[in-house]
C-alpha positions in Angstrom: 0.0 0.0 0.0 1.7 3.3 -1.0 1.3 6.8 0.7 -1.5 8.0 -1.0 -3.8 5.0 -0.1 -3.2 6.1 3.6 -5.2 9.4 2.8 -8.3 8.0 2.4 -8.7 5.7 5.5 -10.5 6.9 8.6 -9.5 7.2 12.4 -10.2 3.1 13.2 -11.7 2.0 16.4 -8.4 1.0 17.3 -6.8 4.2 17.1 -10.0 7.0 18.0 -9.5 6.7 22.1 -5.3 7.2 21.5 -3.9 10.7 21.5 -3.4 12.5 18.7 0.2 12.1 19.1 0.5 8.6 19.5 -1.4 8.4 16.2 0.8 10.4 14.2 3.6 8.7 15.6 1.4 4.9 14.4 0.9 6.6 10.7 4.3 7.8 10.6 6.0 4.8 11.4 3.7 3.0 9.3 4.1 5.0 6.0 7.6 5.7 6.1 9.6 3.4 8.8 11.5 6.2 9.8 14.8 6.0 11.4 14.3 8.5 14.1 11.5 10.3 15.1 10.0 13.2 17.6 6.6 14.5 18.2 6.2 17.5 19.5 2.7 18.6 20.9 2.9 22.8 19.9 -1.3 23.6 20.6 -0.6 25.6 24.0 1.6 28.0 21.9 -1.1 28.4 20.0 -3.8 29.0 22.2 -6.4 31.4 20.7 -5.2 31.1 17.1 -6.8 30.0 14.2 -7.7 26.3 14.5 -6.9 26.1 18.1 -9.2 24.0 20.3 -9.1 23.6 24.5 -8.3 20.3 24.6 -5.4 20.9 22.3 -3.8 18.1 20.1 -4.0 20.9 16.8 -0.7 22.0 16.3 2.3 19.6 16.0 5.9 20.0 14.8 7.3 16.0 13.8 11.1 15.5 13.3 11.7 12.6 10.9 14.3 10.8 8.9 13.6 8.1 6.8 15.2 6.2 4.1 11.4 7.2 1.9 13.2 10.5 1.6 16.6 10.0 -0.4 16.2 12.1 -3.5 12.5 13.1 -2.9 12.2 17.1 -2.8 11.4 18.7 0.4 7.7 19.0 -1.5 7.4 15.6 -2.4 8.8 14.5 1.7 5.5 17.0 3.0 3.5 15.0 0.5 4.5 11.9 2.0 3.6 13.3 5.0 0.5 14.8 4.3 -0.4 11.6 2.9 0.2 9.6 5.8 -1.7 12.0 8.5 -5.1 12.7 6.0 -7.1 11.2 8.8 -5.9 13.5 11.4 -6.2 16.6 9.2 -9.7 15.5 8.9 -10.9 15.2 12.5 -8.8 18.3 14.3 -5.5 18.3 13.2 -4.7 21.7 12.0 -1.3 22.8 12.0 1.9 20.3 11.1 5.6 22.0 11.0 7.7 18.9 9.9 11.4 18.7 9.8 12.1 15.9 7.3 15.5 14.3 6.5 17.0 11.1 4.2 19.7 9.5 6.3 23.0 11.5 6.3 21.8 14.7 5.7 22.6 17.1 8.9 
């Protein structure tokens, strides 16, 4: 299954009662077996902004390097991602700074 078949599945009942974070982290790994990876939870920086919601879990930055991203443009690596986190953009998810890498690069 490649990246773009992930954007068209739902939150499953196995994954609606985990945190937002823990399922990026599931798609992420999923999509792109990264070699490293970091989640970071942004939404109480964000408080009152556009998209923001009390219960947070809207605005994320995810560190990742992966071998999916040798030779890929930095536009085709937020592709990937996008891809891989269509679900979460569609229940709540609203902002996603990524940091995205191939192995090697500094």
């Amino acid at each position: 299954m490649g990246a773009a078949d992930h954007g068209d599945k739902e939150l499953t009942d196995a994954t609606k009662g985990a945190s937002r974070a823990a399922r990026i982290e599931a798609a992420l790994r999923a999509a792109l077996q990264p070699t490293t990876l970091e989640i970071i939870d942004d939404s109480s920086r964000h408080a009152g902004h556009a998209g923001a919601q009390p219960g947070g879990e809207t605005h994320f930055t995810v560190r990742v390097t992966a071998q999916a991203f040798s030779g890929a443009s930095r536009v085709a690596r937020q592709r990937m991602v996008n891809d891989a986190l269509h679900a979460e953009f569609a229940t709540g998810l609203h902002a996603l700074a990524m940091d995205l890498k191939a192995p090697g690069e500094g």
